[in-house]
PDB file with one MODEL, atoms N, CA, C and O in Angstrom:
MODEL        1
ATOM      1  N   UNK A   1     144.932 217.735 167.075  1.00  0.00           N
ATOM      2  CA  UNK A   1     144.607 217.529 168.474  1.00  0.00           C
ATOM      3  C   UNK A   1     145.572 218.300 169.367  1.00  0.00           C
ATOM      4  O   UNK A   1     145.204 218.646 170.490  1.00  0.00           O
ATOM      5  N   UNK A   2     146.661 218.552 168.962  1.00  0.00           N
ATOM      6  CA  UNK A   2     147.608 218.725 170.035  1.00  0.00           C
ATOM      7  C   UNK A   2     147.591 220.447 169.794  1.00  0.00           C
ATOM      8  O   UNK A   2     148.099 221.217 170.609  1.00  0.00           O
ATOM      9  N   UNK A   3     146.895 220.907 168.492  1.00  0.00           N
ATOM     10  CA  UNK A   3     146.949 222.570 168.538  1.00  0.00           C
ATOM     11  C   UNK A   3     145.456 223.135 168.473  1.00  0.00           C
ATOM     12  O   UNK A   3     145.236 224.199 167.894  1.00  0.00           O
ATOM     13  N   UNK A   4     144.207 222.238 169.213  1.00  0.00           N
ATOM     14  CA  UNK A   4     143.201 222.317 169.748  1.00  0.00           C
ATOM     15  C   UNK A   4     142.490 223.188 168.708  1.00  0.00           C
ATOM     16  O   UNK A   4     141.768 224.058 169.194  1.00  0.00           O
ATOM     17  N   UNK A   5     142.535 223.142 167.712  1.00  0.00           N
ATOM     18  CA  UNK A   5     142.253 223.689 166.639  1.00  0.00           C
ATOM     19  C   UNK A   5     142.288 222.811 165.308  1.00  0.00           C
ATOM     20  O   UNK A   5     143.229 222.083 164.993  1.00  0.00           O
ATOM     21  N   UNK A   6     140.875 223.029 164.427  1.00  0.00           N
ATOM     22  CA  UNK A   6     141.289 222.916 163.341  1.00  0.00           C
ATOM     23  C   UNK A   6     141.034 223.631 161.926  1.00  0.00           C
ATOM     24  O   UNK A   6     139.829 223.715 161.686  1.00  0.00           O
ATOM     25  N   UNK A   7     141.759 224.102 161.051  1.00  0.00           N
ATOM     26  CA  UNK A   7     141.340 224.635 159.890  1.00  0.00           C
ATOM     27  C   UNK A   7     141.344 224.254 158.732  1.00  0.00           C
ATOM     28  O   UNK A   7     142.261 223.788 158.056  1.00  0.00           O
ATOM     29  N   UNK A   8     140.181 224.476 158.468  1.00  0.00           N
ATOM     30  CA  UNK A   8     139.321 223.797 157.164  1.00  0.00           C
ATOM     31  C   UNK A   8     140.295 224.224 155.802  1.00  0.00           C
ATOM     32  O   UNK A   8     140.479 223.604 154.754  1.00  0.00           O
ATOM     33  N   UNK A   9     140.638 225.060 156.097  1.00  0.00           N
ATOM     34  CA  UNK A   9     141.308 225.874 154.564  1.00  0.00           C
ATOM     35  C   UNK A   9     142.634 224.798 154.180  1.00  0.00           C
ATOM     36  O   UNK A   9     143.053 224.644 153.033  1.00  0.00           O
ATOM     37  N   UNK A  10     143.188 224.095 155.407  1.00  0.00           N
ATOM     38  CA  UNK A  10     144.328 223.638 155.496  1.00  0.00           C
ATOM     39  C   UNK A  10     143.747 222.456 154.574  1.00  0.00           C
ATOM     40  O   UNK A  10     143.816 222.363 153.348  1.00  0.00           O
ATOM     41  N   UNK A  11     143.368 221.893 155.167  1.00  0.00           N
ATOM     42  CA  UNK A  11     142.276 220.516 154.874  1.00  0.00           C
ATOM     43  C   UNK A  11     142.122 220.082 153.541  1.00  0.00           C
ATOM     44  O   UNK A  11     142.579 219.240 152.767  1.00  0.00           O
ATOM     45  N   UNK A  12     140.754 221.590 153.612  1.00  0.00           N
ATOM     46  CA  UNK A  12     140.590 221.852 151.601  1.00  0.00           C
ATOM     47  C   UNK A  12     141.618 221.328 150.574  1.00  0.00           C
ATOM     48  O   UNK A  12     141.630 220.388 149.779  1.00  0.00           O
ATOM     49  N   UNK A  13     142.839 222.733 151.056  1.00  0.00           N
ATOM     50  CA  UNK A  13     143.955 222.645 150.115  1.00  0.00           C
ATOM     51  C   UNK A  13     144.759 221.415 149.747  1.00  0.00           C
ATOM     52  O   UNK A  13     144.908 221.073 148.574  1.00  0.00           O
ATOM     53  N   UNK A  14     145.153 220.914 150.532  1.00  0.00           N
ATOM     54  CA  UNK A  14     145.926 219.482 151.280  1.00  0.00           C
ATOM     55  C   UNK A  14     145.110 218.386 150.310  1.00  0.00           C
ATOM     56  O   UNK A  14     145.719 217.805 149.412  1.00  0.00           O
ATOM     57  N   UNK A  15     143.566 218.128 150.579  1.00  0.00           N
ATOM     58  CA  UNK A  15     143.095 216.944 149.651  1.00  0.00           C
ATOM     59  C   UNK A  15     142.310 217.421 148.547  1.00  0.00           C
ATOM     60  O   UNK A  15     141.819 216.621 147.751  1.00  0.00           O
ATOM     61  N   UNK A  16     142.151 218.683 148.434  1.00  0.00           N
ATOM     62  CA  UNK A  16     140.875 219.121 147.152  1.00  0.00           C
ATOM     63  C   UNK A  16     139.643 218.959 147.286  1.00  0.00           C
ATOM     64  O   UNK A  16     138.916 218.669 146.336  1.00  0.00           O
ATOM     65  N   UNK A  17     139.196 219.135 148.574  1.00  0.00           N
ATOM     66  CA  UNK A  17     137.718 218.640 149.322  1.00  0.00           C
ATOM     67  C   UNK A  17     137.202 220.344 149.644  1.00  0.00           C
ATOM     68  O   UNK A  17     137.873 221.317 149.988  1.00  0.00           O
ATOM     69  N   UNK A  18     135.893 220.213 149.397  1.00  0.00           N
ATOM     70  CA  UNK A  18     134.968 220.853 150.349  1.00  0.00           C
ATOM     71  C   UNK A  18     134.743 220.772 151.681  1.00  0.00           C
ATOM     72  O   UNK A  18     133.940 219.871 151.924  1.00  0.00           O
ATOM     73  N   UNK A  19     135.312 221.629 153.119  1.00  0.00           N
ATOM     74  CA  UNK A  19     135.469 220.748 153.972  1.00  0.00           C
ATOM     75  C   UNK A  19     134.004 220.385 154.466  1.00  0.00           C
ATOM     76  O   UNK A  19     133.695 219.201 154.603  1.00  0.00           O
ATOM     77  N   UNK A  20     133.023 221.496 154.757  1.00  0.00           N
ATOM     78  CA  UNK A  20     131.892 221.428 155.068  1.00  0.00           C
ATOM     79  C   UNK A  20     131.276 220.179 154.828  1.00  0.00           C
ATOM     80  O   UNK A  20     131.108 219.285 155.657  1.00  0.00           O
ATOM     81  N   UNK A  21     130.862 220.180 153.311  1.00  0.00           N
ATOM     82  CA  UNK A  21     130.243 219.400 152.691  1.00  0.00           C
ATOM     83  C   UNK A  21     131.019 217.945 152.872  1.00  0.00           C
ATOM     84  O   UNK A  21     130.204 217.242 153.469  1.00  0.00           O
ATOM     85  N   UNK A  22     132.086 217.259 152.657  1.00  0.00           N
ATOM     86  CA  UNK A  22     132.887 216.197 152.975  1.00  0.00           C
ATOM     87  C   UNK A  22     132.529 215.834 154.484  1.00  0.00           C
ATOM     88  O   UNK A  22     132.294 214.696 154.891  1.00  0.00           O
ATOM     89  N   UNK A  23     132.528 216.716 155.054  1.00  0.00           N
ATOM     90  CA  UNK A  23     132.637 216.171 156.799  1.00  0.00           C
ATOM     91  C   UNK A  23     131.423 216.663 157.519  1.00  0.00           C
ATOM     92  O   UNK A  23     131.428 217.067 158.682  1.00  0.00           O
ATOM     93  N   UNK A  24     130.222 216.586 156.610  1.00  0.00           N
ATOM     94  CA  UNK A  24     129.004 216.838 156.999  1.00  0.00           C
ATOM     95  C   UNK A  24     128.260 216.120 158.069  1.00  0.00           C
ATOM     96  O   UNK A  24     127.623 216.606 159.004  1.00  0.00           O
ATOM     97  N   UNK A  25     128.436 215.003 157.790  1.00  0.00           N
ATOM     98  CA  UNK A  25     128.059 214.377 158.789  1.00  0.00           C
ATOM     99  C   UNK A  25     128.474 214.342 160.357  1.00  0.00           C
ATOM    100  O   UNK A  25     127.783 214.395 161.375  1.00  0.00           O
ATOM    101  N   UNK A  26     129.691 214.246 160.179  1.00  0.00           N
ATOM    102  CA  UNK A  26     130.674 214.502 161.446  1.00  0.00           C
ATOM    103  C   UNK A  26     130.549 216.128 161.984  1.00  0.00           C
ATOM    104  O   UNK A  26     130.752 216.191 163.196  1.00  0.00           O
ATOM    105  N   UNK A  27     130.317 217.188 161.479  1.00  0.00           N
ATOM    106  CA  UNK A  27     129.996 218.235 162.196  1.00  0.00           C
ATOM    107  C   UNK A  27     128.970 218.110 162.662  1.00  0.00           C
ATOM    108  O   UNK A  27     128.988 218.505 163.828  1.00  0.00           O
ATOM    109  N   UNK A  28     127.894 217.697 162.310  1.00  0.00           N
ATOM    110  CA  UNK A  28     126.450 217.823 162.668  1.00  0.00           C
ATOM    111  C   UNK A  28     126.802 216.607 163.891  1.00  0.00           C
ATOM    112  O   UNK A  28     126.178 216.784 164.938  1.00  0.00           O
ATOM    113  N   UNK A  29     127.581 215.596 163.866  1.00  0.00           N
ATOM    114  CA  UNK A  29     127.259 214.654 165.504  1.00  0.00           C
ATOM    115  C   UNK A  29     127.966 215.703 166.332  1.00  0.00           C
ATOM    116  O   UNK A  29     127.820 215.557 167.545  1.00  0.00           O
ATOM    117  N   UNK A  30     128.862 216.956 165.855  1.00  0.00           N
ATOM    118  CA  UNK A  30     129.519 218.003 166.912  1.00  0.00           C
ATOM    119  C   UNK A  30     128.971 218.961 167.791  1.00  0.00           C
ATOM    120  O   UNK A  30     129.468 219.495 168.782  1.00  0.00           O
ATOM    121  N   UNK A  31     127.495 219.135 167.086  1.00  0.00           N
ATOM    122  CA  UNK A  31     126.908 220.198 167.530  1.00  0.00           C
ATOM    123  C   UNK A  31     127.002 220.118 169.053  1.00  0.00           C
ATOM    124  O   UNK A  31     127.511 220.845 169.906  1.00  0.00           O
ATOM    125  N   UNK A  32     126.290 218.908 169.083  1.00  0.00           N
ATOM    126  CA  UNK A  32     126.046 218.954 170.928  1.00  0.00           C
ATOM    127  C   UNK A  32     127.266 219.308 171.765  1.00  0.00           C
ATOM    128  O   UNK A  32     127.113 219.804 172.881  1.00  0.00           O
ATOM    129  N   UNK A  33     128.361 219.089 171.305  1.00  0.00           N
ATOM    130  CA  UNK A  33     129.431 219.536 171.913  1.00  0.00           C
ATOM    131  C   UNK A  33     129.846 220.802 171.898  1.00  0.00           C
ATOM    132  O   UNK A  33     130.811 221.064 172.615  1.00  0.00           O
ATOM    133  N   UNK A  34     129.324 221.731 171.209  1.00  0.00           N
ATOM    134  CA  UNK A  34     129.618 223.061 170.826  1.00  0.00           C
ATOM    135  C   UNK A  34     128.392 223.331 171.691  1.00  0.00           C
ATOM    136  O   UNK A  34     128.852 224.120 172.517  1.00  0.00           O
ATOM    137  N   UNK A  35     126.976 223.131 172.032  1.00  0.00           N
ATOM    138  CA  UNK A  35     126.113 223.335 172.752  1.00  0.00           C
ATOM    139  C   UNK A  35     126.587 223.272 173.760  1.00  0.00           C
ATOM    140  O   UNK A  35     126.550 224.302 174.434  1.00  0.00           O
ATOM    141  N   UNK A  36     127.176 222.188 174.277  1.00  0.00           N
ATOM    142  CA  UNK A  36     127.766 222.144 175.692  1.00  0.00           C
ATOM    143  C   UNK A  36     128.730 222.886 176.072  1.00  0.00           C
ATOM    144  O   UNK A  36     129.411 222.702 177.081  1.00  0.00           O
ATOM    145  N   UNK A  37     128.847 223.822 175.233  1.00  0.00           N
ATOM    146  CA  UNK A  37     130.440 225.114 175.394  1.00  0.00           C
ATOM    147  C   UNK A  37     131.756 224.156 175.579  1.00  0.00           C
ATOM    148  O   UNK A  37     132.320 224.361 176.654  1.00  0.00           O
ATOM    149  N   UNK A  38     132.357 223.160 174.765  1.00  0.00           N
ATOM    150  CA  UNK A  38     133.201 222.539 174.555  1.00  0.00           C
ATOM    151  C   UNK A  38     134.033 222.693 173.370  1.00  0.00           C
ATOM    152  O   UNK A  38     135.220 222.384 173.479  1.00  0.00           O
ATOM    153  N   UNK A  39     133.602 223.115 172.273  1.00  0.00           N
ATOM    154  CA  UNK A  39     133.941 223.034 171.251  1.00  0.00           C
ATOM    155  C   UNK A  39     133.464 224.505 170.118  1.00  0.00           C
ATOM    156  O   UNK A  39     132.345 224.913 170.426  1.00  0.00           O
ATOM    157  N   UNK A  40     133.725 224.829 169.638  1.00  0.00           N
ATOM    158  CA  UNK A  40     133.555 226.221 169.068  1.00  0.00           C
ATOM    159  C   UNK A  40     133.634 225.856 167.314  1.00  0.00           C
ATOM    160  O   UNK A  40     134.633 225.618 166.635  1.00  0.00           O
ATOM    161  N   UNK A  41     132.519 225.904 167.000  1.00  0.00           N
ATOM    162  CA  UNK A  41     132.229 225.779 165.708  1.00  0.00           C
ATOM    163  C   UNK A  41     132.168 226.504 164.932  1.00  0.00           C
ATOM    164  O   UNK A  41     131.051 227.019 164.931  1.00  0.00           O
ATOM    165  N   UNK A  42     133.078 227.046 163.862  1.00  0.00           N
ATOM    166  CA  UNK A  42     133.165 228.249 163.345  1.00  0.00           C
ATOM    167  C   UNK A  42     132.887 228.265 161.650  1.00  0.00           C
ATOM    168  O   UNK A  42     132.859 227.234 160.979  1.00  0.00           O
ATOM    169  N   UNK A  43     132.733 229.337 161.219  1.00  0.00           N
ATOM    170  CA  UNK A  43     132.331 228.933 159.214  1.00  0.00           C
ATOM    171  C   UNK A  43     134.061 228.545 158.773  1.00  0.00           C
ATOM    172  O   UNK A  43     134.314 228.192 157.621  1.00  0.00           O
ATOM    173  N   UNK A  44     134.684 228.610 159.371  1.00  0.00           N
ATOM    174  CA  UNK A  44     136.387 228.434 159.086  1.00  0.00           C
ATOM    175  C   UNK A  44     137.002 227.376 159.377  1.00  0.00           C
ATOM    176  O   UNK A  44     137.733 226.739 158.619  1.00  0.00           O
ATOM    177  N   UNK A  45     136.670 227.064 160.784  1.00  0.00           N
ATOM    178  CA  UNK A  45     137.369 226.367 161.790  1.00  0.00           C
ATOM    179  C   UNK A  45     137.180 225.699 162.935  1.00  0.00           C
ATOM    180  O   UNK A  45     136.158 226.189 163.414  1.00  0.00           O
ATOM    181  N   UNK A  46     137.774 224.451 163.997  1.00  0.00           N
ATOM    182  CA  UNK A  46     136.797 224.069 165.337  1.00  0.00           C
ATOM    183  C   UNK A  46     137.777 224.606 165.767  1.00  0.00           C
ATOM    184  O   UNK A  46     138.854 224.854 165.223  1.00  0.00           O
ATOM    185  N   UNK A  47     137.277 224.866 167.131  1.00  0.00           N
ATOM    186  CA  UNK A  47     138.680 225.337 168.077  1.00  0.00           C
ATOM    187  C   UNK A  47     137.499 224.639 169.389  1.00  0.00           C
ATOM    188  O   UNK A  47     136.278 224.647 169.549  1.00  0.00           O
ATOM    189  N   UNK A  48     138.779 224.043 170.186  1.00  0.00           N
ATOM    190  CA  UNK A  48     138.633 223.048 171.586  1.00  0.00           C
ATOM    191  C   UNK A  48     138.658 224.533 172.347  1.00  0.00           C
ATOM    192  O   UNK A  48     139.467 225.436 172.134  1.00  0.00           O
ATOM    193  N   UNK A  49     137.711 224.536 173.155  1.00  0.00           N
ATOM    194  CA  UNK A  49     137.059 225.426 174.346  1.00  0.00           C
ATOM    195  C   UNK A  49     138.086 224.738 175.559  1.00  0.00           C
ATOM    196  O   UNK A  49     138.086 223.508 175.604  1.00  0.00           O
ATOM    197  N   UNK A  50     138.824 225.367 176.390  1.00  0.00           N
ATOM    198  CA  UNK A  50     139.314 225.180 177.526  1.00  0.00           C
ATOM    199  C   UNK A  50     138.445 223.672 178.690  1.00  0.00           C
ATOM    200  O   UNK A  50     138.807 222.728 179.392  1.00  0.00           O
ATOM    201  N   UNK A  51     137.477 224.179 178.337  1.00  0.00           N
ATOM    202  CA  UNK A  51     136.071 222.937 178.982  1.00  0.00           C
ATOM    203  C   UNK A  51     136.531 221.507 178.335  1.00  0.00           C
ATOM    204  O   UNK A  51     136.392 220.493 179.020  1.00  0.00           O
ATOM    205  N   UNK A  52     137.045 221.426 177.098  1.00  0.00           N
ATOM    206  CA  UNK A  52     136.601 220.664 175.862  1.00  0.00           C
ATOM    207  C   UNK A  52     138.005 219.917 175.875  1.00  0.00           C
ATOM    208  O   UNK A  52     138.037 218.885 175.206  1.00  0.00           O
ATOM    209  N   UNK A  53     138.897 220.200 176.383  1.00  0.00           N
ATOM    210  CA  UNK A  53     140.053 219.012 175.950  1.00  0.00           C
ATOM    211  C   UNK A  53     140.167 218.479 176.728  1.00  0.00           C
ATOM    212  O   UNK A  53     141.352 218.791 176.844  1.00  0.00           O
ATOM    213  N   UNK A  54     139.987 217.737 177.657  1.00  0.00           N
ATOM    214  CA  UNK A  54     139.601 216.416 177.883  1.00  0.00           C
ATOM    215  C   UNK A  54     138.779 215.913 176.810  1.00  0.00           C
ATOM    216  O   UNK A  54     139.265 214.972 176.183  1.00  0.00           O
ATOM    217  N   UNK A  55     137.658 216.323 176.461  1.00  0.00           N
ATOM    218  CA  UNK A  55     136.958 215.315 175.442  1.00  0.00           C
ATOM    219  C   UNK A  55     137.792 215.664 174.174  1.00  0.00           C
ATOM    220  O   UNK A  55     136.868 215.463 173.386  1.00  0.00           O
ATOM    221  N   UNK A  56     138.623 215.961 173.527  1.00  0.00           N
ATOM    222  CA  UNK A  56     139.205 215.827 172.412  1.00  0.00           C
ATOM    223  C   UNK A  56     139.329 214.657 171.518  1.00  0.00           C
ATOM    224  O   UNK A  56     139.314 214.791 170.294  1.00  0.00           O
ATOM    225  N   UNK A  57     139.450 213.528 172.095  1.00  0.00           N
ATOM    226  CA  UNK A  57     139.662 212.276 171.430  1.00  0.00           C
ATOM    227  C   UNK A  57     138.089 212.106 171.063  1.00  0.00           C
ATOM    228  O   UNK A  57     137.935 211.768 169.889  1.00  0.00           O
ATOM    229  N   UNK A  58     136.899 212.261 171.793  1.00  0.00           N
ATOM    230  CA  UNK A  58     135.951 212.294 171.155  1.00  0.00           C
ATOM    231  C   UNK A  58     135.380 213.067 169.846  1.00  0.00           C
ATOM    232  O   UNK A  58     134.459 212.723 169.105  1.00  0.00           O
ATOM    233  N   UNK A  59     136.071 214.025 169.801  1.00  0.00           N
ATOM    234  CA  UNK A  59     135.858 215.385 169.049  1.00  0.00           C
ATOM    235  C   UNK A  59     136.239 214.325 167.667  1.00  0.00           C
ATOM    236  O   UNK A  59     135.491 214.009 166.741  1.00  0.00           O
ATOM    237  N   UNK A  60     137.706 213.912 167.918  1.00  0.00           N
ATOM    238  CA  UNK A  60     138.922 213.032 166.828  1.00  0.00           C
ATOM    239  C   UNK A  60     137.794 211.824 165.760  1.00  0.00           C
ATOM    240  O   UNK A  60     137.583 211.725 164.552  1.00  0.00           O
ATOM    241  N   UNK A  61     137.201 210.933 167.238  1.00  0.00           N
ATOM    242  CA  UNK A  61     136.167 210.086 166.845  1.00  0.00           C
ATOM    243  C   UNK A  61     135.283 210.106 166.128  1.00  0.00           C
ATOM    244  O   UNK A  61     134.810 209.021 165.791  1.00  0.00           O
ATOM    245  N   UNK A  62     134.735 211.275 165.635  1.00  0.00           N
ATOM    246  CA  UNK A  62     133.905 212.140 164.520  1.00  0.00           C
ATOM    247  C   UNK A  62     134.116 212.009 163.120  1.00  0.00           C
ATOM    248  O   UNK A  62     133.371 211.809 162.161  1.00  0.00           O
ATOM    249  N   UNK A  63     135.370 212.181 163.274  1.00  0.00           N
ATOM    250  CA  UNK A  63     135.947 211.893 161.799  1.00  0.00           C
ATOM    251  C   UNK A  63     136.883 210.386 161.499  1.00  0.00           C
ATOM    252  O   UNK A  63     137.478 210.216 160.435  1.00  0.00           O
ATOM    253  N   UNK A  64     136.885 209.600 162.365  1.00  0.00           N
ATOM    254  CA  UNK A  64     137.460 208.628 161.758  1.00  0.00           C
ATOM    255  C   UNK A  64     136.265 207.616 160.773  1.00  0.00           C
ATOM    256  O   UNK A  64     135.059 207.395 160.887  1.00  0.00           O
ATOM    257  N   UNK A  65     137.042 207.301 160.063  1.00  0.00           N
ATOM    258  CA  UNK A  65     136.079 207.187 159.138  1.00  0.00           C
ATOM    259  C   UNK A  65     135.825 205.347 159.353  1.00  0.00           C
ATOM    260  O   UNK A  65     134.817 204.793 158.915  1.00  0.00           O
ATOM    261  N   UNK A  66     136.765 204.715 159.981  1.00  0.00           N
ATOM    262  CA  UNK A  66     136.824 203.308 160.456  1.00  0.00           C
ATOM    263  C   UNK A  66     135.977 202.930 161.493  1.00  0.00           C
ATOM    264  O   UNK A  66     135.605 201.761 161.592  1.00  0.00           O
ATOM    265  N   UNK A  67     135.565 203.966 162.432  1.00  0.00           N
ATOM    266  CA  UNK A  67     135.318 204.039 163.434  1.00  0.00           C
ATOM    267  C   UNK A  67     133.281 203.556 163.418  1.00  0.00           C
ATOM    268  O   UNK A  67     132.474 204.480 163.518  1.00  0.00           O
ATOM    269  N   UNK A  68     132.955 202.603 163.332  1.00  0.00           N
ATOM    270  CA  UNK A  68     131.118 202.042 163.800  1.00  0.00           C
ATOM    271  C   UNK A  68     130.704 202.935 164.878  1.00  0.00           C
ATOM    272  O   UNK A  68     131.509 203.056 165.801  1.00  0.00           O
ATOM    273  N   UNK A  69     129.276 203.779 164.962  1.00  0.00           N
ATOM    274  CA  UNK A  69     129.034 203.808 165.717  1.00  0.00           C
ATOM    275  C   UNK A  69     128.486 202.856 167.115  1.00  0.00           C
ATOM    276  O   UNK A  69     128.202 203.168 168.271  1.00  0.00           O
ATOM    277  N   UNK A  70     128.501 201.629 166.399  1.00  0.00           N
ATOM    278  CA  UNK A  70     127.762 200.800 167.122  1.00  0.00           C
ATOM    279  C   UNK A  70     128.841 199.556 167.652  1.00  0.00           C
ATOM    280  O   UNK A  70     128.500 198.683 168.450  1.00  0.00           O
ATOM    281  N   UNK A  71     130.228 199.666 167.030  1.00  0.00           N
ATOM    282  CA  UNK A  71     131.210 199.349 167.799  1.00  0.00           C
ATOM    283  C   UNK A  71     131.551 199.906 169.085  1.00  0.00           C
ATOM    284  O   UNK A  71     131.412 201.033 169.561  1.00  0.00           O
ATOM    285  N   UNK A  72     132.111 198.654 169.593  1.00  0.00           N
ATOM    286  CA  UNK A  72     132.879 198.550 170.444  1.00  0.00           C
ATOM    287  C   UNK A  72     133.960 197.883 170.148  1.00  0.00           C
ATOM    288  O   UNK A  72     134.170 196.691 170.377  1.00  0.00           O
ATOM    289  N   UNK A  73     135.077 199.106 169.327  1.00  0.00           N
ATOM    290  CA  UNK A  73     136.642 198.307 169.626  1.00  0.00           C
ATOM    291  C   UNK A  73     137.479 199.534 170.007  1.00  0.00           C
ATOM    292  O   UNK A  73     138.550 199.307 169.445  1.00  0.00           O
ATOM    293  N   UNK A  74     137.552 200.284 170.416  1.00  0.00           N
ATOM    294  CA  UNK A  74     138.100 200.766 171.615  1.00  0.00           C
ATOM    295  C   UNK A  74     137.641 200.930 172.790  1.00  0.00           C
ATOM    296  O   UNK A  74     136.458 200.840 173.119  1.00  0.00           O
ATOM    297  N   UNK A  75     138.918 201.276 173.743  1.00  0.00           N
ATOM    298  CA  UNK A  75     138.165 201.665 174.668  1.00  0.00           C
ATOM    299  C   UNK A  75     137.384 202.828 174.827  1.00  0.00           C
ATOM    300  O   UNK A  75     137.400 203.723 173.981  1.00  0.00           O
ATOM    301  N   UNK A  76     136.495 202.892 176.164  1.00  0.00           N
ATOM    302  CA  UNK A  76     135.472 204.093 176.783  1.00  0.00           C
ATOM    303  C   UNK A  76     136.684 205.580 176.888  1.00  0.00           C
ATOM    304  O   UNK A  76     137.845 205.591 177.297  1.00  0.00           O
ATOM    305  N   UNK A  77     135.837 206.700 176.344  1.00  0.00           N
ATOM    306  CA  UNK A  77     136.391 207.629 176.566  1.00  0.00           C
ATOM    307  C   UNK A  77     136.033 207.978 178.283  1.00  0.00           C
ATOM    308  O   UNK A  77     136.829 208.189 179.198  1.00  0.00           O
ATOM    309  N   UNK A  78     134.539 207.944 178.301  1.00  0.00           N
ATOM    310  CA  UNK A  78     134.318 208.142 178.968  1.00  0.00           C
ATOM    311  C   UNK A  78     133.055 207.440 179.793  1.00  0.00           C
ATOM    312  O   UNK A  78     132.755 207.839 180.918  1.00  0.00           O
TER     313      UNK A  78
ENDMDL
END
């Protein structure tokens, strides 16, 4: 979050994952945010669009894996 970037290769290496495939789901709820020129979706890497950090913690929310969509236990981003 704080280097508005992330790379998959790091990821890979670090747990022995496929990142694509592992975090499939969570890219695909990203799209719309990359539609909205927020977020930059790359075959490598995300990188936060200048537009896009403010919503970062949403970006974060994607991948927590604790996280219900249908909860409510945090607060509103927005």
């Amino acid at each position: 979050m704080c280097h508005g970037r992330l790379e998959f290769a790091a990821i890979e290496a670090r747990h022995n994952i496929d990142f694509r495939s592992y975090f499939a789901s969570a890219l695909a709820s990203l799209e719309e945010m990359a539609d909205d020129g927020l977020i930059a979706l790359r075959d490598h890497e995300i990188g936060v669009l200048p537009s896009g950090r403010l919503m970062i913690r949403n970006l974060a929310m994607a991948f927590d894996a604790y996280l219900k969509p249908t909860e409510n236990r945090y607060s509103r981003t927005v």
